[in-house]
Every structure is written in C-alpha cells, then in structure tokens.
Backbone as JSON, one array per atom type, in Angstrom:
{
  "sequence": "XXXXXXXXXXXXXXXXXXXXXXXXXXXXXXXXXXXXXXXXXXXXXXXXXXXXXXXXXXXXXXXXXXXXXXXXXXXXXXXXXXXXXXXXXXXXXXX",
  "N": [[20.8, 102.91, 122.63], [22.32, 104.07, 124.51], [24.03, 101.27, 125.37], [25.22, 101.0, 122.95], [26.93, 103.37, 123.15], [28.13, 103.32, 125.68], [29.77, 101.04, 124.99], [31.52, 101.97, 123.06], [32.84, 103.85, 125.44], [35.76, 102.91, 125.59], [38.53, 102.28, 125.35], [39.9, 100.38, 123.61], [38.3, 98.97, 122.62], [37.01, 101.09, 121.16], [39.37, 100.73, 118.81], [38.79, 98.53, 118.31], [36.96, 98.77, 116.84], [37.37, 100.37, 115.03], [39.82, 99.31, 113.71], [38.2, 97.5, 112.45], [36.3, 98.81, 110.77], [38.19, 100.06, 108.87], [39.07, 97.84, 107.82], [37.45, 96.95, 106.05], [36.04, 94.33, 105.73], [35.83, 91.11, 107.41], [37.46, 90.21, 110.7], [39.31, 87.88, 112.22], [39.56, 86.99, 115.58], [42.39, 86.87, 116.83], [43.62, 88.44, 115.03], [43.78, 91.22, 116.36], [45.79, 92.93, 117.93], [45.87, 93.7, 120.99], [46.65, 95.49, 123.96], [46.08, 94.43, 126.18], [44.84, 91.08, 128.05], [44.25, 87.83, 126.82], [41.38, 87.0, 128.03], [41.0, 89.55, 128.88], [40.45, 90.99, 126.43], [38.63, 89.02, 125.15], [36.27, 89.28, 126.75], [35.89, 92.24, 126.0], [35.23, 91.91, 123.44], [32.86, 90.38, 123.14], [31.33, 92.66, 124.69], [31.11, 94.25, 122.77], [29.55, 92.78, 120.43], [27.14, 92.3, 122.5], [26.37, 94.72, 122.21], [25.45, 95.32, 119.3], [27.33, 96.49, 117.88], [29.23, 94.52, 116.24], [29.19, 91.78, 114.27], [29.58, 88.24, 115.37], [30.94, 84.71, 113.81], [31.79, 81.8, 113.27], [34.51, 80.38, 111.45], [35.32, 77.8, 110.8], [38.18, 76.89, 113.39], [38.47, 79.54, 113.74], [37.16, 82.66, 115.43], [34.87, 85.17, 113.81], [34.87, 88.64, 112.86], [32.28, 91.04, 112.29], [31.72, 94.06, 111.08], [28.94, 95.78, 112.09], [27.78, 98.01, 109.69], [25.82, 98.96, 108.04], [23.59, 98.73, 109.56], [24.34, 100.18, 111.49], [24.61, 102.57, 110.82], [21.74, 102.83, 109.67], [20.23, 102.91, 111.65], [21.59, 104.82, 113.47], [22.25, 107.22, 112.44], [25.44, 108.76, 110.89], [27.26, 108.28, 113.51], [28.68, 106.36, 113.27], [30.9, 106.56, 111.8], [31.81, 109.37, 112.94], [32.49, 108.12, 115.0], [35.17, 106.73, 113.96], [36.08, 108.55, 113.21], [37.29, 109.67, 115.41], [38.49, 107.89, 116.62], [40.82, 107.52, 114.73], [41.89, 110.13, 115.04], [42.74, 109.85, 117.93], [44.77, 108.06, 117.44], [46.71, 108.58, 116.14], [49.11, 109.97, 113.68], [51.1, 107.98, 113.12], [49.73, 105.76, 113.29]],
  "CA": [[21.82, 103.92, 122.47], [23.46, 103.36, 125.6], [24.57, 100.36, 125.59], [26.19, 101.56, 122.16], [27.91, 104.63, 123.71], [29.03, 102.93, 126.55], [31.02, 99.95, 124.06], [32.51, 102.53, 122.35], [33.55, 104.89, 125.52], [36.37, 101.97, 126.26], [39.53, 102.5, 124.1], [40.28, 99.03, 123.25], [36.72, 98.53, 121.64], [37.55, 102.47, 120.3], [40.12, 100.1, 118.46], [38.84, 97.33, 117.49], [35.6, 99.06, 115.92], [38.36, 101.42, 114.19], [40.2, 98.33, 112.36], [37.24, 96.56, 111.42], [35.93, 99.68, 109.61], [39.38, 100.6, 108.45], [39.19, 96.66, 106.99], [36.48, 96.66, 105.38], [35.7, 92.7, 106.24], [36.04, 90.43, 108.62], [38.9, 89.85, 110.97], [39.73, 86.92, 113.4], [39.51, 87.92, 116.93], [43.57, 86.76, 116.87], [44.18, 89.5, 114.45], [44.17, 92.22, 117.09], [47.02, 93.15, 118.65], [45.1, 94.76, 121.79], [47.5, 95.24, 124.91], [45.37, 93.63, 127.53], [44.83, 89.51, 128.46], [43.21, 87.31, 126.11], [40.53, 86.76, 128.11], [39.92, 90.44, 128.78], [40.2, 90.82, 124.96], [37.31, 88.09, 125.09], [35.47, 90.37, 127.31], [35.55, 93.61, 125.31], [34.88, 91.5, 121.64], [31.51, 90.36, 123.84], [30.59, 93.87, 124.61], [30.52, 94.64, 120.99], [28.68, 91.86, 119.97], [26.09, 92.21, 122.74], [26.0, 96.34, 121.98], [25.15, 95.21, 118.62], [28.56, 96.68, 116.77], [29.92, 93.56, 116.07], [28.8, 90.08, 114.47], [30.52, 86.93, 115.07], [30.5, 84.16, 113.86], [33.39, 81.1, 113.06], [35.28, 80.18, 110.3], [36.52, 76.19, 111.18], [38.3, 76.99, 114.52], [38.12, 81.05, 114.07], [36.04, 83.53, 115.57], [35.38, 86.13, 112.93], [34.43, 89.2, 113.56], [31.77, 91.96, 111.41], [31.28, 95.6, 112.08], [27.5, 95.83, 111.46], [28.4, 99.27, 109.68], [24.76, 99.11, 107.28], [22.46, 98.29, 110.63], [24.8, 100.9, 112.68], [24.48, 103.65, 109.75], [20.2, 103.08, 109.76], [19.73, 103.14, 113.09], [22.23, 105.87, 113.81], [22.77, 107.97, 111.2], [26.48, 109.42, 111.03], [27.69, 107.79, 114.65], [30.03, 105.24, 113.46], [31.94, 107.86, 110.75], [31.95, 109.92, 113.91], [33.41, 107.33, 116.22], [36.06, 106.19, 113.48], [36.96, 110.02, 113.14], [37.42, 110.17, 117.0], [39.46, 106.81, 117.12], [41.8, 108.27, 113.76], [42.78, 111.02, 115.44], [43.32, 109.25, 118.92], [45.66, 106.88, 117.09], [48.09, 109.85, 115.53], [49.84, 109.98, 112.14], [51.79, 106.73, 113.17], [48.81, 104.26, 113.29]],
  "C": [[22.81, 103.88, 123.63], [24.07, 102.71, 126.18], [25.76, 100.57, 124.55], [27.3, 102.2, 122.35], [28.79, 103.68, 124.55], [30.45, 101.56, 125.97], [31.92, 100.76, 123.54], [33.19, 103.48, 123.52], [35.72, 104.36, 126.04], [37.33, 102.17, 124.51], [40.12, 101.44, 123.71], [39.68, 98.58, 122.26], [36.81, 99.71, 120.4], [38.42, 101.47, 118.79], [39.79, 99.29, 117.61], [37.65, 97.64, 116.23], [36.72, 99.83, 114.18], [39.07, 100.7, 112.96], [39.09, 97.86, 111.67], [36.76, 97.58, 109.95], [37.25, 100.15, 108.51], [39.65, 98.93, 106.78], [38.2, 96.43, 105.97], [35.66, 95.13, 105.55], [36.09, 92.18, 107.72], [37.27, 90.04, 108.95], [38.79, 88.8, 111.74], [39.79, 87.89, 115.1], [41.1, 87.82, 117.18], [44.25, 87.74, 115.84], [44.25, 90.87, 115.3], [44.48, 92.36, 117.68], [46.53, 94.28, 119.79], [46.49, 94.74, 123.26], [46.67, 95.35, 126.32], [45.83, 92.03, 127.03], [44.27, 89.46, 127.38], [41.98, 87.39, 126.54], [39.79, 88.46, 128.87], [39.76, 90.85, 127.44], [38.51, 90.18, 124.61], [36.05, 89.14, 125.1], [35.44, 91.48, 126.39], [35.12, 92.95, 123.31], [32.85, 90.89, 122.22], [30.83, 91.27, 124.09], [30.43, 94.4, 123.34], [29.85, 93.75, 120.63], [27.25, 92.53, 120.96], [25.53, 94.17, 122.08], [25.25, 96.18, 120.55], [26.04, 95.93, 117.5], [29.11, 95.84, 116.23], [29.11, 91.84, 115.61], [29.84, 89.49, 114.57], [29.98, 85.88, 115.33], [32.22, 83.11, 113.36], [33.34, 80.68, 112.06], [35.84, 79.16, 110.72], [36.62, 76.73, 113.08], [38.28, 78.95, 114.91], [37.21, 81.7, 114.66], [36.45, 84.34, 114.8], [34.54, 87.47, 113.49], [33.82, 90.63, 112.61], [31.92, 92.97, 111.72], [29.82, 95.5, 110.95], [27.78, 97.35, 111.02], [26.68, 99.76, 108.82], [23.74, 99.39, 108.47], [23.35, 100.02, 112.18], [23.89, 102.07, 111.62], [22.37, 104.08, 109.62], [19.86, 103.39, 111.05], [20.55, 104.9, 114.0], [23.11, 106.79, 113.43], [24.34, 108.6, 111.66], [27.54, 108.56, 112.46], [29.25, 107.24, 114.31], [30.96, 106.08, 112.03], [32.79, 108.67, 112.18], [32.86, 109.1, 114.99], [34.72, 107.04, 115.45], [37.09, 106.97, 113.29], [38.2, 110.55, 113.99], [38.52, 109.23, 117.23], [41.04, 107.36, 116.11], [42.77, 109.01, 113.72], [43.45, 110.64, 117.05], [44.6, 108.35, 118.23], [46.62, 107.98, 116.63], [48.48, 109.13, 113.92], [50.29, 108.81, 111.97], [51.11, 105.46, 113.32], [48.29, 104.0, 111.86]]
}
C-alpha cells in the first residue's frame, strides 16, 4: 500500500494513471505529453510499473503501457475510481 500511495502522491503519475484509465487500453509511453525530461518521464513510468499500477510491455520498438485496473480494483477495492476522481477534478473542465 505504500509504495502505491506514494506513485500516485506525484502529479505526473496522478496523470498518467488518469489517461490510461480515461483510455481504456494501452498507450505508448510517447503518447504522453508530460511537462518534464524524457528521462524523468522514464523515471515516473518505472515507479508505476514497480508500484504495480502499470504493465509494460513492447510493441516492435514501443513501450506500451497497462493500467492493471482488475488487480488494482481486488486488491484495493474503490482506490483507483478514487484516485481518477481526485486527478478529474485536479485537471478542471478544460482537460
């Protein structure tokens, strides 16, 4: 659980958990328009993976990228509704 919390208290990850669920599938790690570096981008798509929010795996030269939303949802009932709620309204009317 606290490795969980702590991936999500980082508003970038807030973000990226927010599209994936918003997508329903998998995205490319080059589909998110995050405003940091690539390679801290890197860094925060690694803390979701190791937190266990995130699979990836590649597509040719892609990294793709899951939201474990079935394995979040058993293990922690309601959470990731709750976090997507929290990111929804952080983002405003215009996201």
């Amino acid at each position: 659980m606290q490795q969980v919390l702590e991936a999500l208290a980082d508003p970038a990850r807030r973000a990226v958990v927010r599209r994936l669920a918003h997508a329903g599938c998998a995205l490319s790690c080059g589909s998110f328009d995050l405003p940091v570096s690539r390679s801290t981008s890197t860094h925060h798509f690694n803390v979701l993976r190791q937190a266990g929010l995130v699979r990836q795996y590649y597509v040719g030269t892609m990294k793709m990228n899951a939201l474990r939303s079935e394995e979040l949802e058993g293990r922690f009932p309601g959470l990731l509704a709750a976090v997507v709620a929290a990111a929804d309204a952080e983002a405003g009317p215009e996201a």
